[in-house]
Residue, then its C-alpha position, 0 to 999 in steps of 0.5 A: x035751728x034755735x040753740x041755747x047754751x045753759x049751765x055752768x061748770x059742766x055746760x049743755x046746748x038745748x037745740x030747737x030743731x023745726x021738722x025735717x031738720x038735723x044734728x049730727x054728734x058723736x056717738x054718746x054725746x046727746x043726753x035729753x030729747x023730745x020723743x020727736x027724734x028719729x036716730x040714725x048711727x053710721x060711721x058717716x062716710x065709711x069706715x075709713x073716714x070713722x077710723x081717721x076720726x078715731x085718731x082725732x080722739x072722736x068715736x068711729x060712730x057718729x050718731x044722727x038727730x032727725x026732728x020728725x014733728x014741727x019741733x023738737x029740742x034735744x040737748x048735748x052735753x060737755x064731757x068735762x068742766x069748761x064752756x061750750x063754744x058755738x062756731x057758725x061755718x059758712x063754707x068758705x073756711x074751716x076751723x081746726x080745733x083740738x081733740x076731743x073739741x067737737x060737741x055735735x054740729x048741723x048736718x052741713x058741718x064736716x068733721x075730719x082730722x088736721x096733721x101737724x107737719x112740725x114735728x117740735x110742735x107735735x111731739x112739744x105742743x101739747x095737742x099732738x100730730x092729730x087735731x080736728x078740722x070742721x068745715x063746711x055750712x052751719x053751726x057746729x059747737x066745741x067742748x072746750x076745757x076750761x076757760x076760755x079767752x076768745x081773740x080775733x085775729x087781724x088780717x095776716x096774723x095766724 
């Protein structure tokens, strides 16, 4: 997969997809796509698992992108003034995310729900109890409102 990020205040992925490749978001979250696509809406691991999504401020459903044709290009969009943040997994971490961050994702990326255990930052923290953990292999891409400052942490520092 080939991805572009264009736009500005309310930004767009373009995603180049080649023949048999796939990309998973939440139900409502593609706005164009070649006519080589072939969609596929499932809660994606059951209901249970679409229930838990839902408290992460994510859809029960999650809708499947399948190229069908040598390529294709398809596009998601932010639901909101901000950028869109590409995130590359390769499935020896997981990132956790706030709600409503994720945008849509390669097919290896997991999406599930994180708690917090202190109830001070859940209740004063602003996010909640509920976050979101992606995890697994391949880029997945957040929604984040607003601007955004990007720092790495050293080893050690959380």
């Amino acid at each position: 997969m080939k991805y572009e990020i264009i736009g500005g205040q309310l930004p767009v992925v373009s995603c180049t997809l080649e023949k048999n490749e796939r990309m998973v978001t939440e139900s409502g979250g593609m706005c164009w796509m070649d006519d080589c696509f072939e969609m596929e809406t499932s809660t994606r691991g059951g209901a249970m698992k679409g229930l838990m999504r839902a408290f992460s401020g994510e859809s029960i459903f999650m809708t499947s992108y399948t190229c069908i044709k040598d390529q294709g290009t398809i596009a998601f969009g932010s639901s909101f003034p901000g950028r869109i943040l590409p995130i590359e997994l390769d499935g020896s971490k997981s990132i956790i995310a706030q709600k409503t961050a994720f945008l849509a994702s390669e097919e290896g990326v997991e999406l599930n729900i994180h708690f917090r255990k202190r109830l001070g930052s859940g209740f004063f923290g602003g996010e909640g109890f509920i976050l979101q953990r992606l995890s697994g292999k391949g880029v997945a891409f957040l929604e984040v409102d607003g601007d955004l400052v990007e720092r790495e942490l050293a080893p050690g520092e959380r």
